[in-house]
C-alpha positions as CSV (number, residue, x, y, z in Angstrom):
1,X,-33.3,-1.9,-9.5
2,X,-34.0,0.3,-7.1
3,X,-31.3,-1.6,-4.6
4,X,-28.4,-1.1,-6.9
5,X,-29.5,2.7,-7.1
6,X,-28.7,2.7,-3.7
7,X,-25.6,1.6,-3.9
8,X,-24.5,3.3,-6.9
9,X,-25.6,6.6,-4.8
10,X,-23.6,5.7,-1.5
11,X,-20.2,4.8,-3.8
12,X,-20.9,7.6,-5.1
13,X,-21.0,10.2,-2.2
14,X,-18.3,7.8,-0.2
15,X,-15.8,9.1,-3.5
16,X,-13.5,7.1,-5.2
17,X,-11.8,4.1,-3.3
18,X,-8.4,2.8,-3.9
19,X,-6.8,-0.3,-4.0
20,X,-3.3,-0.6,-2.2
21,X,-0.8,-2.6,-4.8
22,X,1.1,-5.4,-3.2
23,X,4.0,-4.8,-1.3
24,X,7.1,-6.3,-4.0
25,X,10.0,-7.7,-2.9
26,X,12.8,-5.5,-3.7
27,X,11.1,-2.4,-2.7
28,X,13.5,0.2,-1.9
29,X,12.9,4.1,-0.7
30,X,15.9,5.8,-1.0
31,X,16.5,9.5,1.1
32,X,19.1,11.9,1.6
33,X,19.5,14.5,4.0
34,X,20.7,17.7,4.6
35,X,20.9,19.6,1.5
36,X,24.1,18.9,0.7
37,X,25.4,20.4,-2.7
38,X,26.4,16.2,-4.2
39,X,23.0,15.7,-3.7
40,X,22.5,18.0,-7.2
41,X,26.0,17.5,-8.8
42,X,26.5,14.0,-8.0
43,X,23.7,12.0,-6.9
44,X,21.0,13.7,-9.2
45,X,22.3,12.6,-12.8
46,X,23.3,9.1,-11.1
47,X,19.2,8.6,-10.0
48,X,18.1,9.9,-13.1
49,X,20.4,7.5,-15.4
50,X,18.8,4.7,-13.4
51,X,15.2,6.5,-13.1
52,X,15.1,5.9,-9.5
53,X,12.8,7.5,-7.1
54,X,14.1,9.5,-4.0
55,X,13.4,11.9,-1.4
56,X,15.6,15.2,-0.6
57,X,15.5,16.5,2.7
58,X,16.0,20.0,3.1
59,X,17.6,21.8,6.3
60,X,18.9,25.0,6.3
61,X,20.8,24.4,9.4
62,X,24.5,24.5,9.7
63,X,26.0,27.5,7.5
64,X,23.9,26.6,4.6
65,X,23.0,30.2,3.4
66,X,26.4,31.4,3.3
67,X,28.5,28.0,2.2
68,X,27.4,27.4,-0.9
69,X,30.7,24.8,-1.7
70,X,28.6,22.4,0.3
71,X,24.9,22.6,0.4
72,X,22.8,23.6,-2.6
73,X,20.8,26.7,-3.6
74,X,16.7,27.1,-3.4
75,X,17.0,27.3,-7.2
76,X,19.0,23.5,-7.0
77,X,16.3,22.0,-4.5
78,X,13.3,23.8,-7.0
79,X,15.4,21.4,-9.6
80,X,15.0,18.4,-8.5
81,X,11.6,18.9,-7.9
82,X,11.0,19.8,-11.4
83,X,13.0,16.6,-11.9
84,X,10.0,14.4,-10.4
85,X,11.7,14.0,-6.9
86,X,10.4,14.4,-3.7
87,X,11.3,17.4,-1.4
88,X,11.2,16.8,2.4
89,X,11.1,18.6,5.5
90,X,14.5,18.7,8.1
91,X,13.6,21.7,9.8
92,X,14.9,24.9,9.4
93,X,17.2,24.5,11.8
94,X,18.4,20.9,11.6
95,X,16.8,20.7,15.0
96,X,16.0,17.2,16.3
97,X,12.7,16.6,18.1
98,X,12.5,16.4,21.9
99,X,9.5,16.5,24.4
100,X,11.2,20.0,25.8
101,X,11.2,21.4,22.1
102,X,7.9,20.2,20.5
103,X,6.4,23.9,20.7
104,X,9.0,24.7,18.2
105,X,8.0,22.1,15.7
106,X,5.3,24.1,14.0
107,X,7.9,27.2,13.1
108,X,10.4,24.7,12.1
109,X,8.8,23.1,9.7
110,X,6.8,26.0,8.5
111,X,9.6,28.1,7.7
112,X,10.8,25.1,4.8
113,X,6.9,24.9,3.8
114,X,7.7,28.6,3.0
115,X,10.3,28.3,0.9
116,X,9.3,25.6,-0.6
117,X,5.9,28.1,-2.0
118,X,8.5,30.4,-2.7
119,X,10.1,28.0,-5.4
120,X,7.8,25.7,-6.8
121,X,7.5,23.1,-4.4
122,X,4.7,21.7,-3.0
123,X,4.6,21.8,0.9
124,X,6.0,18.6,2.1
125,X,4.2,15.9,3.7
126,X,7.6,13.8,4.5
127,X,9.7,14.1,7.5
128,X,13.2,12.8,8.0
129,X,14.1,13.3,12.1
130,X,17.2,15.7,12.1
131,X,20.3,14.1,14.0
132,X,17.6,11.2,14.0
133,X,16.9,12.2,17.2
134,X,12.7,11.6,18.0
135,X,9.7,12.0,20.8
136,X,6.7,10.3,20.1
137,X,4.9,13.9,21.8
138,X,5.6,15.0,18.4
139,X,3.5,12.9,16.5
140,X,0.6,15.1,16.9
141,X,1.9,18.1,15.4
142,X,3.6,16.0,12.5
143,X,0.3,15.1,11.9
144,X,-1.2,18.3,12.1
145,X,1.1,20.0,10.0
146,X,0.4,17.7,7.6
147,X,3.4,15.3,7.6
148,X,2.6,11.4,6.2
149,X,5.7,9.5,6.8
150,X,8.4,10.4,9.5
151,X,11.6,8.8,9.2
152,X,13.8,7.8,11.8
153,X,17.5,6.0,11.9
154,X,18.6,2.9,13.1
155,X,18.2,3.9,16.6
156,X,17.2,2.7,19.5
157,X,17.5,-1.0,18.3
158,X,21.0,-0.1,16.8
159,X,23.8,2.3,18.1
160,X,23.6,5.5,15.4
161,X,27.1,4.9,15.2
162,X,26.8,1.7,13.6
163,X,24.6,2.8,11.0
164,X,22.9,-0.6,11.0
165,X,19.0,-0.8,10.9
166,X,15.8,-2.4,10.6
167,X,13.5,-3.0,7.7
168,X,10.1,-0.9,7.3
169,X,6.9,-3.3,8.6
170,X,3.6,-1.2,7.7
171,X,1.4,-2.2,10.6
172,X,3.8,-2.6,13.3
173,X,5.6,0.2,12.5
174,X,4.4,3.7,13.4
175,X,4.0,5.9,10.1
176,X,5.7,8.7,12.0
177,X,8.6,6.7,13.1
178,X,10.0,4.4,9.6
179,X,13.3,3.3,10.5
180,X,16.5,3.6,8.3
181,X,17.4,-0.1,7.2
182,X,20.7,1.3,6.7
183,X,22.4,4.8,7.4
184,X,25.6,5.0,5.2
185,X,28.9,5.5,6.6
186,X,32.5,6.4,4.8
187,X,33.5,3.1,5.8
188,X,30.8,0.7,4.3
189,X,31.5,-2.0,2.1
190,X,28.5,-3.3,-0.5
191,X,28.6,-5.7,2.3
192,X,26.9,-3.4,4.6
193,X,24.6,-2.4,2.1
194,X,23.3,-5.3,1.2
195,X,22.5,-6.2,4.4
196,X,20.2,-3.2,4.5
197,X,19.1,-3.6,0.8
198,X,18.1,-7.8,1.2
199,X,16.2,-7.1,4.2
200,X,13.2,-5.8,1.6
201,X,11.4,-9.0,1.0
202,X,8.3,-10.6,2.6
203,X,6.4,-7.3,2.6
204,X,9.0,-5.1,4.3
205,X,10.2,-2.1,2.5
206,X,14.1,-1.1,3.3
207,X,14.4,2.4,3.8
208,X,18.0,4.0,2.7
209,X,19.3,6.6,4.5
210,X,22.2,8.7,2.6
211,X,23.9,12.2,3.6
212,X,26.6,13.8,1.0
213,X,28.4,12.0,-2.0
214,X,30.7,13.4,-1.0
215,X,30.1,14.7,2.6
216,X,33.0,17.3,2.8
217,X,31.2,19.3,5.8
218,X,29.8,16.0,7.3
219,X,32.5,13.4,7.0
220,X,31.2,11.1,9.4
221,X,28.1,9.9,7.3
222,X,30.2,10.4,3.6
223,X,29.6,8.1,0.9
224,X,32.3,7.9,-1.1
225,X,31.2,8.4,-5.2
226,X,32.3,5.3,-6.2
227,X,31.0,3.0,-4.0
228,X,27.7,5.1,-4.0
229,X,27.5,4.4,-7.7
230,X,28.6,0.4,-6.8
231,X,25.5,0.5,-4.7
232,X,22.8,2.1,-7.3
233,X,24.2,-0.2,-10.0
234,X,23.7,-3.3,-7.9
235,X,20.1,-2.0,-7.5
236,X,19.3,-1.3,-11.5
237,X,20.6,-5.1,-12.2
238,X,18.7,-6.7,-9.6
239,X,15.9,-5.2,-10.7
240,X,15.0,-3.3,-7.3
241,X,11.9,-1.0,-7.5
242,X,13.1,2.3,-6.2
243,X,11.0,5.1,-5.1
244,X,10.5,8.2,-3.1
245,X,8.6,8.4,0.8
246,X,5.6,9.9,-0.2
247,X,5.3,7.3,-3.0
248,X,4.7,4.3,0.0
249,X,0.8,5.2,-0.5
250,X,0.7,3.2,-3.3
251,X,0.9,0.0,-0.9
252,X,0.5,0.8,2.3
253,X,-1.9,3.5,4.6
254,X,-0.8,6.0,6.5
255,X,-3.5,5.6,8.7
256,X,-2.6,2.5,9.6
257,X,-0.9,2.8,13.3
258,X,-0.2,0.3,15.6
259,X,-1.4,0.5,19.2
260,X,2.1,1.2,20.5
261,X,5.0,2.2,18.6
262,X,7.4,0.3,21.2
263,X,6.1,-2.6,20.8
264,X,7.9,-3.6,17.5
265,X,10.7,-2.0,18.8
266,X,11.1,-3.7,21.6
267,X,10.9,-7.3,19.6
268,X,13.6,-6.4,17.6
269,X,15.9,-5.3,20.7
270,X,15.0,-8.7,22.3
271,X,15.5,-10.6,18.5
272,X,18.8,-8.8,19.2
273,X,19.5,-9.8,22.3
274,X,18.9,-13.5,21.5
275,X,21.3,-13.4,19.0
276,X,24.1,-12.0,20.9
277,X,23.4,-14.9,23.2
């Protein structure tokens, strides 16, 4: 008796643990970046028809407080909040990371988690690397600032301009550097997209990178509306679970880093490399 008092005492004081769910096939995390104004007049009633997950990156680079044709309002972001989506950090200044730069990282990000207060939101623990440009000397302050999940592009296995990419593997992946299984472009076909959407199966986790539908001030990563809505359909009747960044703790830990973020990078290059051969 009094060995299972024990135990009952250190469960207890240890708090409550939590099982991580399965990874599903089909498991898709959908994200769109830069604040763009189809995010709210498009692509929000489209997600919501289809109850799908997502997470909104938020910049307020480029000439987003005084061109409101193209990127939303604070009110529009506090929206889809209050719609059950997930708000994400892109730095104030749409300012990718370097090792030269990662002093600024802090104010950068701080001056979104202020806004953020300022609305409604709660401060964001989800990164999306502007231009998808990364340093792995920022890891530490993504950390410290309280960031879970960092996403990255399809780069450095890929070209960016390609917009190809590689599925998420939690374990071999670093947490502060998911890649982009797919990074939309004006031109892609459902082709292209299912590439990036098939690759979730066998416990990997494809990771959707979107811009504007449309993109009028970015037309080099525009998704057209109709094929935008081809590609959520196709979702919704395969029956793909989609979902926001921060909602990846249900199945996989954060904590959970590999020894060298290269490493898997690297395989893939060479997987690559094999291929072309």
């Amino acid at each position: 008796m009094k060995r299972w008092s024990a135990i009952l005492l250190i469960l207890c004081l240890a708090g409550p643990v939590f099982a991580l769910e399965p990874i599903p096939d089909r498991l898709v995390v959908l994200t769109f970046d830069d604040s763009v104004k189809s995010h709210f007049t498009v692509v929000r009633p489209i997600l919501m028809d289809y109850e799908f997950g997502a997470t909104f990156f938020i910049t307020e680079g480029f000439d987003f407080k005084t061109n409101k044709g193209d990127y939303m309002t604070w009110e529009q972001i506090a929206q889809l909040h209050q719609d059950g989506f997930e708000i994400g950090n892109h730095t104030r200044d749409h300012q990718g990371i370097s090792k030269q730069n990662v002093s600024e990282v802090e104010e950068q990000l701080e001056a979104i988690n202020r806004q953020c207060a300022a609305h409604g939101i709660p401060r964001t623990t989800s990164f999306a690397y502007p231009g998808n440009q990364f340093h792995p000397s920022g890891f530490a302050e993504l950390s410290r600032l309280g960031i879970t999940f960092a996403r990255r592009g399809g780069a450095p296995e890929y070209d960016y301009k390609e917009g190809k990419g590689f599925a998420y593997e939690p374990g071999r992946d670093h947490p502060l550097l998911l890649p982009s299984a797919g990074d939309a472009r004006p031109d892609w076909t459902m082709a292209d997209f299912l590439r990036a959407a098939h690759q979730a199966k066998e416990e990997r986790i494809a990771i959707l990178q979107f811009h504007g539908v449309p993109d009028n001030a970015h037309p080099w990563v525009h998704t057209p509306e109709d094929q935008f809505r081809a590609f959520m359909k196709y979702l919704s009747l395969n029956e793909y679970q989609v979902i926001a960044l921060r909602d990846l703790t249900r199945y996989v830990d954060p904590m959970q880093v590999p020894e060298s973020y290269e490493t898997i990078i690297n395989a893939r290059k060479q997987s690559l490399t094999r291929g072309a051969e």
